[in-house]
Every structure is written in structure tokens, then in C-alpha cells.
PyMOL Python script that loads the backbone (N, CA, C, O; Angstrom):
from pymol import cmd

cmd.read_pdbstr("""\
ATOM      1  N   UNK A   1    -125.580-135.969   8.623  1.00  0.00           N
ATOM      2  CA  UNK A   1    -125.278-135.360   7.337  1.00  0.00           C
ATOM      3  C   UNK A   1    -126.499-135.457   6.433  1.00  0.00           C
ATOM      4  O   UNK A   1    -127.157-136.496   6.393  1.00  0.00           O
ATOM      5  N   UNK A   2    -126.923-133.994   5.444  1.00  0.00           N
ATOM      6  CA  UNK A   2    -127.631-134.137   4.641  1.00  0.00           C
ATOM      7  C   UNK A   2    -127.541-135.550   3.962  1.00  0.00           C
ATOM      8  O   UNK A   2    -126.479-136.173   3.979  1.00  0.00           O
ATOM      9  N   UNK A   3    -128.857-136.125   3.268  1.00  0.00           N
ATOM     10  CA  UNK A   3    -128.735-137.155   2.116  1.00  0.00           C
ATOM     11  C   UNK A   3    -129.880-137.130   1.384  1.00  0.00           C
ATOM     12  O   UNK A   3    -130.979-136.788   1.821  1.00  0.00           O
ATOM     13  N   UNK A   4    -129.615-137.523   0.166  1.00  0.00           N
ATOM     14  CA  UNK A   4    -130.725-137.028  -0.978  1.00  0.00           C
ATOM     15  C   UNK A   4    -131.810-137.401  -0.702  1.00  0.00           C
ATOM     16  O   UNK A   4    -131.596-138.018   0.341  1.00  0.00           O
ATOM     17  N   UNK A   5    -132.888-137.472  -0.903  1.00  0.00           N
ATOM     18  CA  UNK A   5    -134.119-137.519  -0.874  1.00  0.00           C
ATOM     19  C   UNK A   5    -134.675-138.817  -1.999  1.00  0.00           C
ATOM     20  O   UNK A   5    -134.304-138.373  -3.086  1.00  0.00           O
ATOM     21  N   UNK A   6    -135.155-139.758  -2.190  1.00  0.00           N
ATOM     22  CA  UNK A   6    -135.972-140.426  -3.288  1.00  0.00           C
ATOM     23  C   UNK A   6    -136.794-139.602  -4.155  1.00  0.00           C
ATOM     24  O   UNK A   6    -136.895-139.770  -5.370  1.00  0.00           O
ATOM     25  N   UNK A   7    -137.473-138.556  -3.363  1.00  0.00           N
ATOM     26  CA  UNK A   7    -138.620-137.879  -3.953  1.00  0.00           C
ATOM     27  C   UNK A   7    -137.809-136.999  -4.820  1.00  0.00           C
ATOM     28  O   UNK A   7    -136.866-136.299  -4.450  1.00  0.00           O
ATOM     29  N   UNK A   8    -138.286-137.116  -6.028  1.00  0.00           N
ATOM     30  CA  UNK A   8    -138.367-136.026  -7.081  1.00  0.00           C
ATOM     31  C   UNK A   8    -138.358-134.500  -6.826  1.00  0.00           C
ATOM     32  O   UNK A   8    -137.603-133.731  -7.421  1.00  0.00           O
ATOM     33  N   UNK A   9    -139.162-134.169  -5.993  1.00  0.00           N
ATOM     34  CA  UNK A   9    -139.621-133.219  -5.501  1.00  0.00           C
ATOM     35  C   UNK A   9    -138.241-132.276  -4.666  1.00  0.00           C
ATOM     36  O   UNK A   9    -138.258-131.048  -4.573  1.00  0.00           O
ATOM     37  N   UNK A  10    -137.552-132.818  -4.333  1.00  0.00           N
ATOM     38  CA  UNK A  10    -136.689-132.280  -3.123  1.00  0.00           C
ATOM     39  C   UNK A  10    -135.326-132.758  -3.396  1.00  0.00           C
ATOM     40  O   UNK A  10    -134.913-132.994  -2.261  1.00  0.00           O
ATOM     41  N   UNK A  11    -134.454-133.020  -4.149  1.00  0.00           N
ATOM     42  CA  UNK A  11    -133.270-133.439  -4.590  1.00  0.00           C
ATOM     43  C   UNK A  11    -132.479-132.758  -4.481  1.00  0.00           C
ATOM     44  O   UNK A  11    -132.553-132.007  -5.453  1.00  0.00           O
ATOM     45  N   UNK A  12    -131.530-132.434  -3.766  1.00  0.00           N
ATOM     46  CA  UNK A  12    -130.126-131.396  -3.795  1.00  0.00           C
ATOM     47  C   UNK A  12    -129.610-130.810  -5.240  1.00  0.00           C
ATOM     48  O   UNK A  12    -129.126-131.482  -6.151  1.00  0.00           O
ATOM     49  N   UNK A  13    -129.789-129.664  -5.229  1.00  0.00           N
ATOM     50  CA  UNK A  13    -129.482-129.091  -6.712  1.00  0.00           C
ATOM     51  C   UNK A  13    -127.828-127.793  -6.087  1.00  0.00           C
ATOM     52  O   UNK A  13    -127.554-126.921  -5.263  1.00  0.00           O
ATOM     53  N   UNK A  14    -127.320-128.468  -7.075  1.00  0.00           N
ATOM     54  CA  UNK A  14    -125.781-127.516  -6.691  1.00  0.00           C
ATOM     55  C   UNK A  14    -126.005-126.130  -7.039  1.00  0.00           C
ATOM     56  O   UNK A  14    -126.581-125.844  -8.089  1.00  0.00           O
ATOM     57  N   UNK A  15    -125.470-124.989  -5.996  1.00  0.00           N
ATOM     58  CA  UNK A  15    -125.511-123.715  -6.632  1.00  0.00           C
ATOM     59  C   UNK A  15    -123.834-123.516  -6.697  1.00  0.00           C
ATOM     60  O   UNK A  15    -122.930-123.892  -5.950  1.00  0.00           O
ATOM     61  N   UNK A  16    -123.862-122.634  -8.133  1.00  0.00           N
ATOM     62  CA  UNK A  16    -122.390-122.558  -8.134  1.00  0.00           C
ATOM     63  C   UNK A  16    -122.309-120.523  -8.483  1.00  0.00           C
ATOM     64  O   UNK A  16    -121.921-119.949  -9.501  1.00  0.00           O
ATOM     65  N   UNK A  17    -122.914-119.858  -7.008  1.00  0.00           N
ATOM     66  CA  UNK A  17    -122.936-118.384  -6.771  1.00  0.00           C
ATOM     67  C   UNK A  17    -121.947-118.751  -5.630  1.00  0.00           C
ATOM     68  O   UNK A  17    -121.685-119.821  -5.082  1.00  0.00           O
ATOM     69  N   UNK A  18    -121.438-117.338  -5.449  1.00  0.00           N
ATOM     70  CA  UNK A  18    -121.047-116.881  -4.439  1.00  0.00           C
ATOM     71  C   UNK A  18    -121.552-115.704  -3.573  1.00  0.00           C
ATOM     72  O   UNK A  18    -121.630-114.508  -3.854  1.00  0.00           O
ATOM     73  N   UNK A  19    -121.852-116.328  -2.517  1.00  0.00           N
ATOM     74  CA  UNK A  19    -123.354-115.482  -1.385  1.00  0.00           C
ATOM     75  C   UNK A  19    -121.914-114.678  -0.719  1.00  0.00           C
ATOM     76  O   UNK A  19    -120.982-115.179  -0.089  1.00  0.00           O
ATOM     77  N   UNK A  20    -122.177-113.066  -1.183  1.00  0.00           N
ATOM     78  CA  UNK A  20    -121.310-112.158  -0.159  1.00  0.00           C
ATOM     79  C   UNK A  20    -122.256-111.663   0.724  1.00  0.00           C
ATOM     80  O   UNK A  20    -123.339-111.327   0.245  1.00  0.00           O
ATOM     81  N   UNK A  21    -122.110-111.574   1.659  1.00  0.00           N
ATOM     82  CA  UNK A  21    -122.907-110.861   3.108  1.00  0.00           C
ATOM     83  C   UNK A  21    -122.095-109.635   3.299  1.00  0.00           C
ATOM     84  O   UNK A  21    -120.923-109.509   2.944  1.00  0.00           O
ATOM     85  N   UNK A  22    -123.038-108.482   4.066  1.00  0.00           N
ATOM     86  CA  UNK A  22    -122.633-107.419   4.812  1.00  0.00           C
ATOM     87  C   UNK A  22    -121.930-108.131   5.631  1.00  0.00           C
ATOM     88  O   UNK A  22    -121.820-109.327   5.902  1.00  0.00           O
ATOM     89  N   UNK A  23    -121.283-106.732   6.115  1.00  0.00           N
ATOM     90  CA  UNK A  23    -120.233-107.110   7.693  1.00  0.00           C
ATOM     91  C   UNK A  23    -120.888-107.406   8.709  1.00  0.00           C
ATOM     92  O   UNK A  23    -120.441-108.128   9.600  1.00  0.00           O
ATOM     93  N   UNK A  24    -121.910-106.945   8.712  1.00  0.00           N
ATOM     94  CA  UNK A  24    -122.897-106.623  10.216  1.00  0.00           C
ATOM     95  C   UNK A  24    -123.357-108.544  10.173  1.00  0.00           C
ATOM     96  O   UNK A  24    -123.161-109.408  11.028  1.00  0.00           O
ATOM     97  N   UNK A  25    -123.972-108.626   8.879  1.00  0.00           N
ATOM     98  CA  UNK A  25    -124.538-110.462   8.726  1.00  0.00           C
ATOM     99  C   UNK A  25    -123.342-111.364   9.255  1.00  0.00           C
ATOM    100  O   UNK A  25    -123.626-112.111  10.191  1.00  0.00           O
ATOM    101  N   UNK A  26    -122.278-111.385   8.860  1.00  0.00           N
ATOM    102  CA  UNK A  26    -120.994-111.815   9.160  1.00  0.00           C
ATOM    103  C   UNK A  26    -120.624-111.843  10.045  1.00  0.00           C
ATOM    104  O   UNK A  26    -120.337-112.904  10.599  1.00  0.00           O
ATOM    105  N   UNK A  27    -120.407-110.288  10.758  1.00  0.00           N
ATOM    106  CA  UNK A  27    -119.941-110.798  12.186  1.00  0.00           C
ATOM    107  C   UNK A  27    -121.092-111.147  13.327  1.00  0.00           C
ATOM    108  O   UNK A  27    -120.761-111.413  14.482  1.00  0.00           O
ATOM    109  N   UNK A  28    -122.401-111.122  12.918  1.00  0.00           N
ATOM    110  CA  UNK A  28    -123.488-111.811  13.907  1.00  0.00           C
ATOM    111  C   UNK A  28    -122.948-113.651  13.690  1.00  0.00           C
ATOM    112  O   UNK A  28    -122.712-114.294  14.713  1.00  0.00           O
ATOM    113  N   UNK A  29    -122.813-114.292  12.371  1.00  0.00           N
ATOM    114  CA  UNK A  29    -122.994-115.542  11.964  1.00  0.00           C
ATOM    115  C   UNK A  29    -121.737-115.976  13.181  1.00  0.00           C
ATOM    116  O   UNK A  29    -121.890-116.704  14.162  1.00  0.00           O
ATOM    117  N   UNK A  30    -120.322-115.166  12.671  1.00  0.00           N
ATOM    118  CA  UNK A  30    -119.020-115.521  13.387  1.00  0.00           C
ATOM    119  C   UNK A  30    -119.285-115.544  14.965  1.00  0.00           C
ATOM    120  O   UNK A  30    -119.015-116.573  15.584  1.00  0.00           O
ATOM    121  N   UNK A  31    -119.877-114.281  15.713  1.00  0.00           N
ATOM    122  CA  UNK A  31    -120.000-114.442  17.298  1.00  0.00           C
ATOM    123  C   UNK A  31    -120.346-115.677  17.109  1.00  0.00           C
ATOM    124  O   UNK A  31    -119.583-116.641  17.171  1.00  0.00           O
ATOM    125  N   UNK A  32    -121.733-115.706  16.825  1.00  0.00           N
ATOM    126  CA  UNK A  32    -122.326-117.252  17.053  1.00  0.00           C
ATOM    127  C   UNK A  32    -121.524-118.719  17.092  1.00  0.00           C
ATOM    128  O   UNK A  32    -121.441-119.612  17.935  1.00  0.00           O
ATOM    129  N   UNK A  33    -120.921-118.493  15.620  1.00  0.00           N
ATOM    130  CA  UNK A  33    -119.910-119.462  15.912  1.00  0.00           C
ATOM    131  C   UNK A  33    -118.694-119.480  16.654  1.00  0.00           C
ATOM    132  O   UNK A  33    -118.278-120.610  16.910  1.00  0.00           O
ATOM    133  N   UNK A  34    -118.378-119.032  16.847  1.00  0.00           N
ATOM    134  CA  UNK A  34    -116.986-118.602  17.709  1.00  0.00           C
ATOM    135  C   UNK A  34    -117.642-118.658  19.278  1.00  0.00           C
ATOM    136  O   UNK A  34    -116.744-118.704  20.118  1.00  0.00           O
ATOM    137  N   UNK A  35    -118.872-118.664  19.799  1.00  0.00           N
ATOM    138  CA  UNK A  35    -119.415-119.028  20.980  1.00  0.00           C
ATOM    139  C   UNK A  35    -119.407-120.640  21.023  1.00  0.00           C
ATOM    140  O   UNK A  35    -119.371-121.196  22.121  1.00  0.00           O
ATOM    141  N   UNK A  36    -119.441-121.391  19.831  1.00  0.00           N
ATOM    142  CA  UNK A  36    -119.658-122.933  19.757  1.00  0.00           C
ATOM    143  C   UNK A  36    -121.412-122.981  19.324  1.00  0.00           C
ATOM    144  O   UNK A  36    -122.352-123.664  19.731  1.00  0.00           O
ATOM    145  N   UNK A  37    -121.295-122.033  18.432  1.00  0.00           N
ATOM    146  CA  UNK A  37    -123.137-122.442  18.567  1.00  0.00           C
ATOM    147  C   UNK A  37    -122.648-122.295  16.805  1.00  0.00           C
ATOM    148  O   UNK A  37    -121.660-121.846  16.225  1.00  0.00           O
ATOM    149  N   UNK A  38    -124.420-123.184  16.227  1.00  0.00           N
ATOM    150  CA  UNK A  38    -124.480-123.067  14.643  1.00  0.00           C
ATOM    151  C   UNK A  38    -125.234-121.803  14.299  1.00  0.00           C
ATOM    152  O   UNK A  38    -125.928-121.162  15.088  1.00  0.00           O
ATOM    153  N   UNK A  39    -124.946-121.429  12.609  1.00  0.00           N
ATOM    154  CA  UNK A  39    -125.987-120.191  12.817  1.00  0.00           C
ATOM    155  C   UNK A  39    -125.970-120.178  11.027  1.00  0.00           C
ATOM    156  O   UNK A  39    -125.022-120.063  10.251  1.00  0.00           O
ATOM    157  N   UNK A  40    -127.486-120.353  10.771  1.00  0.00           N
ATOM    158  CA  UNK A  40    -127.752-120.321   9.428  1.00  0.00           C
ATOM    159  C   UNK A  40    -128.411-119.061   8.610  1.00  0.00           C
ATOM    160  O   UNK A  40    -129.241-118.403   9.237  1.00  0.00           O
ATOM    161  N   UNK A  41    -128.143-118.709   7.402  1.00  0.00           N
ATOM    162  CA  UNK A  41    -128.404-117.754   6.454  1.00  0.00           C
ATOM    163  C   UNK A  41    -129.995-118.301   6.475  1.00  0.00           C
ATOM    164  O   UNK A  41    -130.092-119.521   6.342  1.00  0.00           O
ATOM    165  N   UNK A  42    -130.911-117.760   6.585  1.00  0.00           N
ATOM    166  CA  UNK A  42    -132.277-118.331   6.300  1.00  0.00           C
ATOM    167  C   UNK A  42    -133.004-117.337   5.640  1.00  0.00           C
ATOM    168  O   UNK A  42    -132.386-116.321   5.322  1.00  0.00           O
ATOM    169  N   UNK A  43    -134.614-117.455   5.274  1.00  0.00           N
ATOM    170  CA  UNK A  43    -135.458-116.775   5.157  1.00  0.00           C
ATOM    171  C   UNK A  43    -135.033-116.103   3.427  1.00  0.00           C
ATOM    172  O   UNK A  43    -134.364-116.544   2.493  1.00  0.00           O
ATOM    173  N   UNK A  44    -135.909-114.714   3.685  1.00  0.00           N
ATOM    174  CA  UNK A  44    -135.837-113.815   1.994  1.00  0.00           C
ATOM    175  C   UNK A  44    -134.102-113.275   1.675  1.00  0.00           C
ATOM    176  O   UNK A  44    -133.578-112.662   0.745  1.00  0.00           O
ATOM    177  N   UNK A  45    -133.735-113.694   2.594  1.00  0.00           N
ATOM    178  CA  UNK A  45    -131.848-113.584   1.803  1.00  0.00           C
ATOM    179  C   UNK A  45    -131.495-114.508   1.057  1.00  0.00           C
ATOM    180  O   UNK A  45    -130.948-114.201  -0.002  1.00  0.00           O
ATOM    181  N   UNK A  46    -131.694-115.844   1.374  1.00  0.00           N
ATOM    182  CA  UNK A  46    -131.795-116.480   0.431  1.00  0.00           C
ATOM    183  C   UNK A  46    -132.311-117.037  -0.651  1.00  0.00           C
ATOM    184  O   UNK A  46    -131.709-117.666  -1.521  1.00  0.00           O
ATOM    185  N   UNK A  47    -133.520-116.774  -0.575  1.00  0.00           N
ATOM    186  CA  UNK A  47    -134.420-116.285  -1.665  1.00  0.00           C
ATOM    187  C   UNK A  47    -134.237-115.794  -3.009  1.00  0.00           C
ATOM    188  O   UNK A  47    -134.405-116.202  -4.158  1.00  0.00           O
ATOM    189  N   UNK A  48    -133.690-114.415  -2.224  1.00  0.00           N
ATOM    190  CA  UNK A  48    -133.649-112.939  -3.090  1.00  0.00           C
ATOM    191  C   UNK A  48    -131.915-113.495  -3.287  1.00  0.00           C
ATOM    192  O   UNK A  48    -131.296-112.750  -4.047  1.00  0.00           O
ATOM    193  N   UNK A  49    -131.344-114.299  -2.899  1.00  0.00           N
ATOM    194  CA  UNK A  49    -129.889-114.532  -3.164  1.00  0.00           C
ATOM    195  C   UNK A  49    -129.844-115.802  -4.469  1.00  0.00           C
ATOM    196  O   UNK A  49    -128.949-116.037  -5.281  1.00  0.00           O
ATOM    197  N   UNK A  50    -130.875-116.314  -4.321  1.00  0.00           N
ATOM    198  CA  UNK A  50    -130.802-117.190  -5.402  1.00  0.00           C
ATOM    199  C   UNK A  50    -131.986-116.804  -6.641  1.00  0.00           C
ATOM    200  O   UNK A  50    -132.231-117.548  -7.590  1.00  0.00           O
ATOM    201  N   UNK A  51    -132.526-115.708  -6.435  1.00  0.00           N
ATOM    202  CA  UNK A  51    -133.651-115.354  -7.574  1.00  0.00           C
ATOM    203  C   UNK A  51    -132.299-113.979  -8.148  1.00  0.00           C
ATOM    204  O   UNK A  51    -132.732-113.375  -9.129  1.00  0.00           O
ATOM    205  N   UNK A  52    -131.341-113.639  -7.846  1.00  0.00           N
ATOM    206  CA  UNK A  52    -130.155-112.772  -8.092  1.00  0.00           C
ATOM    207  C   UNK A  52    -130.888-111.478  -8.042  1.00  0.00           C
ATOM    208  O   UNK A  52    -130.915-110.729  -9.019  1.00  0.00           O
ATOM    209  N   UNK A  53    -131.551-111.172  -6.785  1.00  0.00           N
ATOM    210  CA  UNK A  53    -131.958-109.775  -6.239  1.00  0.00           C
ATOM    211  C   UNK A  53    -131.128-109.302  -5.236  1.00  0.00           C
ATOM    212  O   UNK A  53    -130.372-110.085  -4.662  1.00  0.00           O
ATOM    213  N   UNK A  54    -131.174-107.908  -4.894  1.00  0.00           N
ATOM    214  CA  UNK A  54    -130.376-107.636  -3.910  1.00  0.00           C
ATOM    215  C   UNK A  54    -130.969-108.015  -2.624  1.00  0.00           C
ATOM    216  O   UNK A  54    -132.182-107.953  -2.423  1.00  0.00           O
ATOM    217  N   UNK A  55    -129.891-108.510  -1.524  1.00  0.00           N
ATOM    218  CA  UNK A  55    -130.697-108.768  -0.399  1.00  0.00           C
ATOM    219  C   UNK A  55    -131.140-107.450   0.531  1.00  0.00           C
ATOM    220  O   UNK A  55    -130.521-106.408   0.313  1.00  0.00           O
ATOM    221  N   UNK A  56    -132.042-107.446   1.419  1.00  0.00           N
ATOM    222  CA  UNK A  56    -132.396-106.263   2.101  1.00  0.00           C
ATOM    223  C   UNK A  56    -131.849-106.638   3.578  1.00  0.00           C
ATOM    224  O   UNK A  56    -130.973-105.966   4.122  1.00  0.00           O
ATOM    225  N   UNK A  57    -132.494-107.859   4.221  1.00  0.00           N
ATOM    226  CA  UNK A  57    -132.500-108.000   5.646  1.00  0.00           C
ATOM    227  C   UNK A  57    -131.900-109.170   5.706  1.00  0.00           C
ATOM    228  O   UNK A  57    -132.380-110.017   4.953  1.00  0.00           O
ATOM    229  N   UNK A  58    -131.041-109.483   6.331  1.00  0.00           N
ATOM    230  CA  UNK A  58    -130.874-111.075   6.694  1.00  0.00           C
ATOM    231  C   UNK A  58    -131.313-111.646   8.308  1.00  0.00           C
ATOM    232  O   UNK A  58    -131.457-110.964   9.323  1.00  0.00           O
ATOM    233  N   UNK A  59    -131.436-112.854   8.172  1.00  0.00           N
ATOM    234  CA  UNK A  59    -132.180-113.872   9.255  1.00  0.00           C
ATOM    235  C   UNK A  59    -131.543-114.870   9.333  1.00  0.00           C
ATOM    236  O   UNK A  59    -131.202-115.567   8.377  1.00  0.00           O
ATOM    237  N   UNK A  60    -131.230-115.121  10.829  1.00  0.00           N
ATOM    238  CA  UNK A  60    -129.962-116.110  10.928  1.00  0.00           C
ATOM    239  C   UNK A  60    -130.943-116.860  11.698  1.00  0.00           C
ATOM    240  O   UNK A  60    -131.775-116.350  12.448  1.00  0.00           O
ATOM    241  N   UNK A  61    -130.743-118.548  11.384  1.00  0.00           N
ATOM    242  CA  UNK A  61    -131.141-119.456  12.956  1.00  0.00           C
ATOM    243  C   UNK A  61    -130.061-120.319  13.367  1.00  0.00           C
ATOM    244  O   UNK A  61    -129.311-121.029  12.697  1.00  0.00           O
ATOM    245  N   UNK A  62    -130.118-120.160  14.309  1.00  0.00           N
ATOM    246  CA  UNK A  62    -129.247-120.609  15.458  1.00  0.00           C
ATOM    247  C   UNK A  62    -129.967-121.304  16.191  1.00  0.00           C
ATOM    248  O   UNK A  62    -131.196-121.226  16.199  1.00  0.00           O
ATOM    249  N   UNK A  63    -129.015-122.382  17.189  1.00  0.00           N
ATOM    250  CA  UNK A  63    -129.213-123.460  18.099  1.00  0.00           C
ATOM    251  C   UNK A  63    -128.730-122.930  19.619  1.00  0.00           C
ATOM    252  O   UNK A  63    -128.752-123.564  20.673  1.00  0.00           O
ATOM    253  N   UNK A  64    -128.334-121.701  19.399  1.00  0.00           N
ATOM    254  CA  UNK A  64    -128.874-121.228  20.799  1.00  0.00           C
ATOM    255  C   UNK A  64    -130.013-120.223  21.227  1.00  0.00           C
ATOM    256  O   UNK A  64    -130.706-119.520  20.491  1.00  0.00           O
ATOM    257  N   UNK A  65    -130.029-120.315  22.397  1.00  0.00           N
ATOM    258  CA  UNK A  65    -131.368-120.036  22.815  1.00  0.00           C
ATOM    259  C   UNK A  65    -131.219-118.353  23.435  1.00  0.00           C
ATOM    260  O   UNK A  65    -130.226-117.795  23.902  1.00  0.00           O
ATOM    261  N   UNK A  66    -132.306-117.950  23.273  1.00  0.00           N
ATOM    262  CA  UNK A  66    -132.549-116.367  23.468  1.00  0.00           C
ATOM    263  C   UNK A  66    -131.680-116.096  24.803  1.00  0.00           C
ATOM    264  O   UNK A  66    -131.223-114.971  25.008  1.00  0.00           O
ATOM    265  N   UNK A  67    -131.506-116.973  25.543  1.00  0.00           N
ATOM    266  CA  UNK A  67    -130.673-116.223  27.021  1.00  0.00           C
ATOM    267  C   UNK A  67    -129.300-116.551  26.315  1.00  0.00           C
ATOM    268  O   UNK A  67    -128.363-115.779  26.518  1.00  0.00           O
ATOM    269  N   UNK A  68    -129.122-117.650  25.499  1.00  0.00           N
ATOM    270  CA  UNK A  68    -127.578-117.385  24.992  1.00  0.00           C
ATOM    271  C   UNK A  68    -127.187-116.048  24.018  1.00  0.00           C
ATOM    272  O   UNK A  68    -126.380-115.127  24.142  1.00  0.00           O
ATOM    273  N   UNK A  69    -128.012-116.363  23.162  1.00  0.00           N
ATOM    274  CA  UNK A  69    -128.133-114.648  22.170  1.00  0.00           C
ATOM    275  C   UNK A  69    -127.617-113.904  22.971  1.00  0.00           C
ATOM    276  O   UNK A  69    -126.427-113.613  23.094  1.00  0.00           O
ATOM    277  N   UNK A  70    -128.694-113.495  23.675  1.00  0.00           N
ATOM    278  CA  UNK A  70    -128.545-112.032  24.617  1.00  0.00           C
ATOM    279  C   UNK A  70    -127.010-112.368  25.388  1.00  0.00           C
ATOM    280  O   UNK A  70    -126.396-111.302  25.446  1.00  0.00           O
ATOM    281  N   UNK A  71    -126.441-113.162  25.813  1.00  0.00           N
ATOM    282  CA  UNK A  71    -125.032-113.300  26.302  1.00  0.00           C
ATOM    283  C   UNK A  71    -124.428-112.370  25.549  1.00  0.00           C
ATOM    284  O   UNK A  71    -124.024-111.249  25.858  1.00  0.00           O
ATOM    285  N   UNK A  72    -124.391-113.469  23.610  1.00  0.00           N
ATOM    286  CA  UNK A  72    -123.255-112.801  22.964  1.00  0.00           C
ATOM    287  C   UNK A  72    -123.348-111.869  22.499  1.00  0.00           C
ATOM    288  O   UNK A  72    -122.357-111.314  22.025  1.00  0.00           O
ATOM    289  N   UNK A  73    -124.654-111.287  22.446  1.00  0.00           N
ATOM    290  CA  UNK A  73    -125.261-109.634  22.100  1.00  0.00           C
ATOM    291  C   UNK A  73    -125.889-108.985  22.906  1.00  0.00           C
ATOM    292  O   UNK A  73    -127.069-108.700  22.701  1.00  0.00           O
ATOM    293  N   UNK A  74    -125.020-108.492  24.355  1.00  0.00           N
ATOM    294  CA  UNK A  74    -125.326-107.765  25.098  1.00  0.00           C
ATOM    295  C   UNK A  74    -126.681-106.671  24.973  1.00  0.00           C
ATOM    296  O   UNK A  74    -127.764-106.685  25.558  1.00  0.00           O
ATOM    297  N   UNK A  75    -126.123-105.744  23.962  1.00  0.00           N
ATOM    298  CA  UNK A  75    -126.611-104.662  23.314  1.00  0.00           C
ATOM    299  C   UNK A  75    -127.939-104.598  22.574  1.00  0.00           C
ATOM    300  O   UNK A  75    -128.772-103.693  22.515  1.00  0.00           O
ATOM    301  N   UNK A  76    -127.896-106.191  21.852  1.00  0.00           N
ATOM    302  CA  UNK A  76    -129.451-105.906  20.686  1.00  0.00           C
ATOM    303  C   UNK A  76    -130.580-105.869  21.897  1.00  0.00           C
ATOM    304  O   UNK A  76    -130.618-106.072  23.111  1.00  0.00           O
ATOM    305  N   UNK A  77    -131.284-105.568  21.056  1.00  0.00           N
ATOM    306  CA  UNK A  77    -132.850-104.920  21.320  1.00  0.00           C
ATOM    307  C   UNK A  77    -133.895-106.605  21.116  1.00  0.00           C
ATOM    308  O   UNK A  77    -134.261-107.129  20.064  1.00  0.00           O
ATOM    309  N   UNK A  78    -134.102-107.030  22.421  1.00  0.00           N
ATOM    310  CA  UNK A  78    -134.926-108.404  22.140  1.00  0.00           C
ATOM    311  C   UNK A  78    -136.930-108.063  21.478  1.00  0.00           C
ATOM    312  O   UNK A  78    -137.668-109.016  21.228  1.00  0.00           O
TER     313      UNK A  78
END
""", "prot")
cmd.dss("prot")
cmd.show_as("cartoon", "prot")
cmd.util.cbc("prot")
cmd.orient("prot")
């Protein structure tokens, strides 16, 4: 489990937004999970989600690995 930091620098600061995602972001995050794997919002979505811009692209990371991907996404383009 996360835990705070000593440093000044890096301290958990609460956001109190609510991050709506496209469907398409959503149901990539859900396969993932629903396979048993984790899968995080990363990169300029969250960014642009906490500077209150619109998001353009989202970027998920996950703890599975490119031959698992390609399992649960037959179809994408590697």
C-alpha cells in the first residue's frame, strides 16, 4: 500500500474531481481487469485531467505483458 513520503516534495495531495473516461478507455481498463491483470490511467490524461483540459488520448499501464495484451485484444494493431 501507498504511504506518505517524509519529503516535502512528494506528499499525497487529495483530488476531489471526478475523472469520466470514454467507453473505448473503459472498456480497455475493464478487459484488463476482468483478465486478473492491473491497469492504470497514466501519462497526458492525467495531466490534462488535473490541469481541467480536455483529454485527447489515453495510456493505460498494465502488469501484463504484450503476449497477454494481444490475448485480450486479439484485434489491436501491436
Amino acid at each position: 500500500a501507498p504511504t506518505r513520503s517524509t519529503d516535502s516534495r512528494s506528499k499525497w495531495i487529495p483530488i476531489e474531481k471526478t475523472l469520466v473516461l470514454k467507453p473505448a478507455a473503459n472498456t480497455v481498463i475493464g478487459e484488463l481487469n476482468a483478465a486478473g491483470f492491473s491497469a492504470y490511467l497514466v501519462g497526458g490524461a492525467v495531466r490534462d485531467f488535473l490541469l481541467g483540459r480536455p483529454m485527447k488520448d489515453y495510456d493505460v499501464a498494465t502488469d501484463a505483458s504484450p503476449d497477454e495484451v494481444s490475448e485480450i485484444f486479439p484485434d489491436a494493431i501491436e
